[in-house]
C-alpha positions in Angstrom: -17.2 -68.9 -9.6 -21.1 -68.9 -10.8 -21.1 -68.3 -14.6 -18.4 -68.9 -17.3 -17.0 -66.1 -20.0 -17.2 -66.0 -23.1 -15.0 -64.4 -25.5 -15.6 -63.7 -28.6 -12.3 -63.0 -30.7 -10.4 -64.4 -27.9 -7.6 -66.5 -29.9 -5.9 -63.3 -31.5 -3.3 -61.2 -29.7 -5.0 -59.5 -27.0 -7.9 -62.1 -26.6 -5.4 -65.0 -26.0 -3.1 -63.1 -23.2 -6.7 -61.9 -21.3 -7.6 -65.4 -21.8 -4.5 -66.2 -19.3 -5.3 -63.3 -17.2 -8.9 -64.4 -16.6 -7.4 -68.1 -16.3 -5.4 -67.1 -13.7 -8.0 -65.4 -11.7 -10.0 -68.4 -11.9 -12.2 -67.8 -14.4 -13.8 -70.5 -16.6 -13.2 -69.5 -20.2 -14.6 -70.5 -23.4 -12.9 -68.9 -26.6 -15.0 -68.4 -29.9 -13.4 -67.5 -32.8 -13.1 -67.9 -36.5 -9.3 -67.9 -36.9 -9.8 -65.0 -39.6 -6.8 -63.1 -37.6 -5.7 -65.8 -35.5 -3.9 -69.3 -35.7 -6.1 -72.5 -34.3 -2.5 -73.5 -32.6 -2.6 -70.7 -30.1 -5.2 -73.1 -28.4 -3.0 -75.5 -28.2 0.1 -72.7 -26.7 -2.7 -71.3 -24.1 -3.2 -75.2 -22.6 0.6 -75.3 -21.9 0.7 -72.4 -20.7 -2.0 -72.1 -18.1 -1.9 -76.4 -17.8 -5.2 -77.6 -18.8 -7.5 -77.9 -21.6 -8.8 -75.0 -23.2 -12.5 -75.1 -24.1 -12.8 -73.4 -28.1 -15.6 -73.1 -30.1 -14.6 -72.3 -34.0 -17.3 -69.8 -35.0 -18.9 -66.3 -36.4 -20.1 -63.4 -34.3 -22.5 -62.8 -37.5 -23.9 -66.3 -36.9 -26.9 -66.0 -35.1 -27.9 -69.9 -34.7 -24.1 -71.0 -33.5 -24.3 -68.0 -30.7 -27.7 -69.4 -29.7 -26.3 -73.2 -29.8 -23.5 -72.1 -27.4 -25.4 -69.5 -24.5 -27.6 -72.9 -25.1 -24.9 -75.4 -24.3 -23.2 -72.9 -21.8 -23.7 -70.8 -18.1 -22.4 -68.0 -19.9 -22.0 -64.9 -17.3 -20.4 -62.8 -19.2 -18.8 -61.3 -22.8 -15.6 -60.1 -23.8 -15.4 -58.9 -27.0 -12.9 -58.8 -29.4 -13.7 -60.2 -32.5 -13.0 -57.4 -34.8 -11.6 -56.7 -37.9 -8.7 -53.6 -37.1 -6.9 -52.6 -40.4 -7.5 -48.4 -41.0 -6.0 -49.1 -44.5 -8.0 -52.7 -45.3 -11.7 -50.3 -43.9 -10.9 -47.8 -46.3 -10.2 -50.1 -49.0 -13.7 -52.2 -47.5 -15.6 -49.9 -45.6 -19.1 -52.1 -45.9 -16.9 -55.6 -44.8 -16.2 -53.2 -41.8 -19.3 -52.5 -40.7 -20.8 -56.0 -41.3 -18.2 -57.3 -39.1 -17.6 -54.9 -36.6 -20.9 -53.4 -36.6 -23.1 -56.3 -37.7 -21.3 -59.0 -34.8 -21.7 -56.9 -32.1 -25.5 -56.5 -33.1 -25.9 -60.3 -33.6 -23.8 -60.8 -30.6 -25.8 -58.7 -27.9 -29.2 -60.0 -29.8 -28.1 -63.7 -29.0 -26.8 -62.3 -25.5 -30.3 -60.6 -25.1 -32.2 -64.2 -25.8 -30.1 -66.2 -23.4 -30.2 -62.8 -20.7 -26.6 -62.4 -20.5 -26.3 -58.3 -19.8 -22.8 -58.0 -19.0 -20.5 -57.2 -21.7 -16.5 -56.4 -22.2 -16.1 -54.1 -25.3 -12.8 -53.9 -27.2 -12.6 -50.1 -28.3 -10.0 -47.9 -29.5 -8.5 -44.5 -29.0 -8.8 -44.2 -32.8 -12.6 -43.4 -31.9 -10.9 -39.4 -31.1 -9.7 -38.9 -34.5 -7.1 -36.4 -34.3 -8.1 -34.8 -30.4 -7.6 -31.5 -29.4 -5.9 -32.2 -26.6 -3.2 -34.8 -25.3 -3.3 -36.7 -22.9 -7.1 -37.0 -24.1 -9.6 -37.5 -21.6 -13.1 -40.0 -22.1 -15.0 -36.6 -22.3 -13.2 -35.8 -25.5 -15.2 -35.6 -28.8 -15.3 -38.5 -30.9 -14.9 -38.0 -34.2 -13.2 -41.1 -35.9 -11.0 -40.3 -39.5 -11.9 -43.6 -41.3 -14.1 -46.1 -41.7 -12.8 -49.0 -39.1 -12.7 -45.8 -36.3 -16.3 -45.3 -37.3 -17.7 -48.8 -36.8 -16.0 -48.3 -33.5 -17.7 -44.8 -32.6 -21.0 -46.9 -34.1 -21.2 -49.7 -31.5 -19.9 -48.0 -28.9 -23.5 -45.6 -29.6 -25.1 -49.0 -29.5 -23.7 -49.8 -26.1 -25.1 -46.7 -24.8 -28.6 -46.3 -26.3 -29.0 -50.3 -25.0 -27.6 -49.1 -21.6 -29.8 -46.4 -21.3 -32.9 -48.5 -22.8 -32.9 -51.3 -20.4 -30.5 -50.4 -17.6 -30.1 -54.1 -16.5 -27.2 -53.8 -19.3 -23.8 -53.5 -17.9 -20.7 -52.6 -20.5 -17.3 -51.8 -19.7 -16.4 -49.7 -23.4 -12.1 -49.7 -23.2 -10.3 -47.8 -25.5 -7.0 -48.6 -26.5 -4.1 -46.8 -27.2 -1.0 -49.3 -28.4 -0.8 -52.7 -27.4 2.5 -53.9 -27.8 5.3 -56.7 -25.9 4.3 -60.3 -26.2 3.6 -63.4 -22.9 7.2 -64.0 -21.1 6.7 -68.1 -22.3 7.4 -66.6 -25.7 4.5 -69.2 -27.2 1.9 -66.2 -27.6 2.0 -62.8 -28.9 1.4 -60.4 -31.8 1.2 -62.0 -35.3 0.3 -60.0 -38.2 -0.7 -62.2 -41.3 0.7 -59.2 -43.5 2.7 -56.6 -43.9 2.4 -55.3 -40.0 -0.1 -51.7 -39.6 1.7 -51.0 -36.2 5.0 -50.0 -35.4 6.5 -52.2 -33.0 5.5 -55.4 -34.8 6.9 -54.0 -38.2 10.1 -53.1 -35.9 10.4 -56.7 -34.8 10.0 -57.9 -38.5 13.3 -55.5 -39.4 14.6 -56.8 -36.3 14.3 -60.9 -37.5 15.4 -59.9 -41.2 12.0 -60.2 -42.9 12.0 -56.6 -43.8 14.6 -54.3 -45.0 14.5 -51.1 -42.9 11.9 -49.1 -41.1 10.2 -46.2 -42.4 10.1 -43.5 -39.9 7.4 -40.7 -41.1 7.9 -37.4 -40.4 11.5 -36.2 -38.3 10.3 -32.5 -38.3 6.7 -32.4 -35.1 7.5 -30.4 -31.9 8.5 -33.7 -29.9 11.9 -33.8 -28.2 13.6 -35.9 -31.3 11.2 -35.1 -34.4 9.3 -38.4 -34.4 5.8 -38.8 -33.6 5.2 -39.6 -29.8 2.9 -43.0 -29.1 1.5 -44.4 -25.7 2.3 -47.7 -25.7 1.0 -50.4 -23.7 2.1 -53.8 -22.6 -0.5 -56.3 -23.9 0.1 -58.0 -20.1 -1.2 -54.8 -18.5 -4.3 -54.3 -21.2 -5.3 -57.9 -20.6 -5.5 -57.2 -16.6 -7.4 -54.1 -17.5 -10.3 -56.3 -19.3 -10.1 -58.8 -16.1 -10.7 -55.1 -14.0 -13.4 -54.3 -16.1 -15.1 -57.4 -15.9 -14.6 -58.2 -12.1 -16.3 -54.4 -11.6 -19.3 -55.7 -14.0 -20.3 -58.3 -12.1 -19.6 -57.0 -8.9 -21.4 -53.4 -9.1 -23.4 -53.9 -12.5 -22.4 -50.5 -13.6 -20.7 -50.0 -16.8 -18.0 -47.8 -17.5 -16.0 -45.8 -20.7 -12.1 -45.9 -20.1 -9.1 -45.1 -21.7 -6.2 -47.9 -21.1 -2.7 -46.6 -22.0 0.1 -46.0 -19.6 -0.2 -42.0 -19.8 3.2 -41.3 -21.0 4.8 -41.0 -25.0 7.5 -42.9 -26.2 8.6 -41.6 -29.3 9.4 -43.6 -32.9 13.3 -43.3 -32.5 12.9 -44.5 -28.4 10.7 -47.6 -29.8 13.3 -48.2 -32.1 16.4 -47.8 -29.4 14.5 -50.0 -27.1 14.5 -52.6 -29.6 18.1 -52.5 -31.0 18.8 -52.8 -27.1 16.8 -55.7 -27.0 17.8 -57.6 -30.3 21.9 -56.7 -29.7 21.6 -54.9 -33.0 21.5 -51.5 -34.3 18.3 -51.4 -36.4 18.3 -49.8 -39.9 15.7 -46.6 -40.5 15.1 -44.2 -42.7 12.8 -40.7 -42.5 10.3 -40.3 -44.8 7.6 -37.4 -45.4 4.7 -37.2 -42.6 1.4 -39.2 -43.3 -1.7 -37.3 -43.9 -4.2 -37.4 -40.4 -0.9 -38.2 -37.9 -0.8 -36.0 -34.9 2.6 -35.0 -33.5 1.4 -36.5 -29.4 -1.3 -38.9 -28.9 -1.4 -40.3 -25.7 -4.2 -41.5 -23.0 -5.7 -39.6 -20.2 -5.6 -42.3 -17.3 -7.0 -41.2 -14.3 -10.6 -42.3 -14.8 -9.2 -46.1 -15.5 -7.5 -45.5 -12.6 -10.2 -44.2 -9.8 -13.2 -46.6 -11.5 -10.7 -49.8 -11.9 -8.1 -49.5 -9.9 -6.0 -50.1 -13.0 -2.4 -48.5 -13.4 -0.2 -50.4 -15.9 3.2 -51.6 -14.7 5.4 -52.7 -17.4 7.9 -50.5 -19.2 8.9 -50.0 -23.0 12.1 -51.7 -22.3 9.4 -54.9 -21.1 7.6 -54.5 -24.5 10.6 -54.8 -26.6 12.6 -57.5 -24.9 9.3 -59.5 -24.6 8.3 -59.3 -28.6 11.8 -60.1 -29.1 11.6 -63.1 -27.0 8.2 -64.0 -29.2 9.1 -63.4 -32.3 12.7 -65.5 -32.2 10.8 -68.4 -30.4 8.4 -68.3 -33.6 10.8 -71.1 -35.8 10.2 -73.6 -32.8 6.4 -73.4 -32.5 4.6 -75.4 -34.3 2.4 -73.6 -37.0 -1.4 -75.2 -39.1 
C-alpha cells in the first residue's frame, strides 16, 4: 500500500486500538506522540499484539522542525489526528493551554503537512462541539455551540478544516465526532488509562469496581429517562477505531472529506452502565445520587445515519462488550509492565 500513516496522538486510548485496526488492514503505521496522556510501554503492548515492531517517533504537534524531520524521513500518505488535550474541567481551569495545544498543533500540524503536500487528514472531534443540542439523536446539521473552553478549540479547528477545504480543495478531511468511547482490546494489554481522577463514567466505574475509589457518584435521579439517570451513547473503542480506518480508506479512495457523528444511536443510562458492570466484575457496585451538574442534558445521543450511508459504518459491540472488556483491562493492569 503506496504511502504510510501517520498518527499524531496515536499511543493514547483510542490512537493505540486504531493503530491495530489500521495494522490489521495493512496499513504501515508510524505513531508520534509525547506520552503527555499516554505511557511509552503501550508501544511495547501494540508489537505483541499485532507481532511486529512498531515504528514511534516521541514528539510535539507544536513542533514545527520535528514534523518537518519526519514527512522528511517518511512517505507519509496520510494523518490521523488525535493528539489532544480532552479534560472539560482541566480547559476551564487552562483555557489558553487548550487552545495552544489543541488549536495551535493542528495549525502546526497541517502547516508541516502543507510543506511536505500531504492533504489527507483524520480529525478526532467530539460531540461536545453541540453543547447542549436541541434535539436528540442530534444530527451533523445541528448548531454548534460548544459550553467550555476544550469544546471550543474543538468547534475552532474543525472551522479550520473547512475554510482550508474550501480554500484549496485538493484538501481531503474526514471531521468524526465522538460520543463515549468506552470497553478496552480483548488481549487486555491496551485500553483506557486515566492519569487522574477519571472525567468519564465508565472508567471512574471500573476504578470503584478494582477498589481504588469508594463509590460512584450518580448526578441527578430525577430527568424524564426511564430510571432518573442521565442517558449516554456509548461506544466500543473497537468500533470507533474501525470508524477512523472507514474514514481514512474513503479519503484516499474518493478524496472527498466528510463530517460524521460515530456513536451507536441508542442511550444507555447511568444505572444500566453501572448494572452492566456489577455483571461483569461479579459484584454489586456501590453508588450514591447526588444533585444534577450545571450544563447536563437529560438524553444525548448520536444521529447515525450519515456515518452510515457515507462510510458504511454501523458499530457492533454491545454495553455488555464495553464492560466485560474494561474489566478484563483494568484487572490485567498489576501484570503489565509499567515506565
Amino acid at each position: 500500500m503506496a504511502g504510510k500513516i501517520l498518527l499524531a496522538g496515536g499511543a493514547g486510548y483510542i490512537g493505540s486500538h486504531t493503530y491495530l485496526a489500521l495494522v490489521a488492514a495493512g496499513f504501515e503505521v508510524i505513531i508520534f506522540d509525547n506520552f503527555v496522556n499516554s505511557h511509552p510501554s503501550v508501544t511495547e503492548r501494540l508489537a505483541e499484539i499485532s507481532g511486529a515492531p512498531v515504528t514511534c517517533v516521541t514528539g510535539d504537534v507544536r513542533d514545527s522542525a520535528a514534523l518537518d524531520r519526519l514527512f522528511a524521513e517518511h512517505d507519509i500518505a496520510a494523518v490521523v489526528h488525535f493528539a489532544a488535550l480532552k479534560s472539560v474541567a482541566d480547559s476551564v481551569k487552562d483555557p489558553l493551554g487548550y487552545l495552544d495545544n489543541n488549536l495551535g498543533g493542528l495549525v502546526t500540524l497541517l502547516a508541516a503537512m502543507d510543506r511536505a503536500r500531504c492533504r489527507n487528514l483524520v480529525f478526532s472531534s467530539s460531540a461536545t462541539v453541540y453543547g447542549i443540542p436541541d434535539e436528540t439523536p442530534t444530527p451533523e446539521t445541528a448548531e454548534r455551540r460548544a459550553m467550555n473552553p476544550y469544546g471550543r478549540s474543538k468547534i475552532m479547528c474543525e472551522e479550520v478544516l473547512e475554510e482550508l477545504a474550501t480554500a484549496d480543495p485538493g484538501w481531503a478531511f474526514g471531521i468524526l465526532r465522538y460520543f463515549n468511547p468506552a470497553g478496552a482490546h480483548p488481549s487486555g494489554l491496551i485500553g483506557e488509562d486515566p492519569k487522574d481522577v477519571p472525567n468519564n463514567l465508565m472508567p471512574f466505574v471500573a476504578k470503584v469496581a478494582i477498589g481504588e475509589i469508594a463509590q460512584i457518584k450518580v448526578f441527578g435521579n430525577d430527568y424524564p429517562t426511564p430510571d432518573g439517570t442521565g442517558v449516554r451513547d456509548y461506544i466500543h473503542v473497537e468500533d470507533l477505531a474501525r470508524g477512523h480506518l472507514l474514514s481514512l480508506q474513503s479519503l484516499l479512495s474518493t478524496g472527498q472529506g466528510h463530517v460524521v457523528n460515530l456513536g451507536t444511536g441508542k442511550g444507555q443510562s447511568v444505572l444500566d452502565v453501572i448494572n452492566a458492570y456489577s455483571a461483569a466484575c461479579g459484584q454489586d457496585l456501590p453508588f450514591v445520587f447526588e444533585a444534577r451538574r450545571p450544563g447536563d442534558v437529560p438524553i444525548y445521543c448520536a444521529q447515525t445515519d450519515l456515518a452510515k450511508s457515507v462510510l458504511g459504518f454501523e458499530t457492533e459491540k454491545s454495553l455488555a462488550d464495553m464492560c466485560e472488556s474494561s474489566w478484563h483491562w483494568v484487572t490485567s493492569q498489576a501484570h503489565l509492565k509499567r515506565p
